[in-house]
C-alpha positions, 0 to 999 in steps of 0.5 A: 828292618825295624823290629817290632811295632811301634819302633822308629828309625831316623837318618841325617846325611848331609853330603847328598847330591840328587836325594830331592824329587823336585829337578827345578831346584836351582842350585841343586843339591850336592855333596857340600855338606854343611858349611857355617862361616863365622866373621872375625870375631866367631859366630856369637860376636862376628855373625856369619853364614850357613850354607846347607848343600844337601841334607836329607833326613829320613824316618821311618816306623816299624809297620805290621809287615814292613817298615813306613816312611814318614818324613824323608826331606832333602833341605839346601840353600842356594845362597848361605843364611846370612846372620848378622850379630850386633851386641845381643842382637842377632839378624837372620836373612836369607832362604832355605829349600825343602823338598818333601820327597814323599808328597812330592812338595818343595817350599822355599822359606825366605827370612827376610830381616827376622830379628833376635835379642829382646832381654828376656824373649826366646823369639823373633820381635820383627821381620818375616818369614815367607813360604812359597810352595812350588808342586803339590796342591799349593803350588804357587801360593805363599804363607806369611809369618810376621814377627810383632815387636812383643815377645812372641807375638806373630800373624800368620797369613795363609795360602788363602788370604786368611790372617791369624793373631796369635802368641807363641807360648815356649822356645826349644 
């Protein structure tokens, strides 16, 4: 139990075997845990891997009578993320899964060649990231997130076909 009103709690496992909804997903999770593999000359010179087998990440907020779930996600890779690092030039490729296991939604984020290393940006300057979702009220579409080559510059392309310009403003 949470306690009183207004509290939280969250919880990270990553060997989870079988804590996603969608049964389709293909390899399904297991309890490999996370995996980085980093080249000969370690991660920051060598570039690498990163295999995600089954993480799951649930939070929940204390209610007037009993706790509520509100995120509870089971995240894996069928292949690892490959990165590449070349100098201050780092490259990400590869697919990451999401279950949402409340809305009972799976997407699949695919980084297509999304670069990193402008002197100075925090964010991506080419390359993509497509979202394809698979059950709930968008199955079947894809969103599109298209890197520019000016520092945090991106277009957005939604489920609808409908194009956004924007510029991302601060990096964590």
């Amino acid at each position: 139990m949470l306690g009183d009103l207004g509290k939280y709690g969250i919880t990270h496992e990553t060997n989870r075997a079988g804590t996603g909804w969608d049964a389709s997903v293909s390899p399904p999770p297991t309890n490999g845990g996370l995996i980085a593999t980093c080249g000969a000359g370690g991660c920051a010179t060598g570039g690498g891997s990163l295999a995600i087998s089954g993480s799951h990440l649930t939070a929940e907020v204390a209610g007037d009578v009993a706790p509520t779930k509100i995120v509870d996600v089971t995240v894996s890779t069928g292949n690892p993320v490959t990165f590449m690092v070349s100098g201050s030039t780092r490259v990400l490729s590869g697919s990451v899964t999401v279950q949402h296991n409340v809305a009972r939604y799976t997407a699949t984020a695919t980084f297509d060649a999304v670069v990193f290393g402008q002197a100075g940006c925090c964010f991506p300057t080419s390359g993509t990231v497509t979202a394809t979702f698979g059950g709930g009220p968008f199955k079947g579409a894809t969103e599109t997130l298209t890197f520019g080559s000016a520092c945090g510059e991106v277009q957005l392309t939604t489920t609808s076909g409908n194009t956004f310009h924007r510029t991302l403003q601060s990096c964590l």
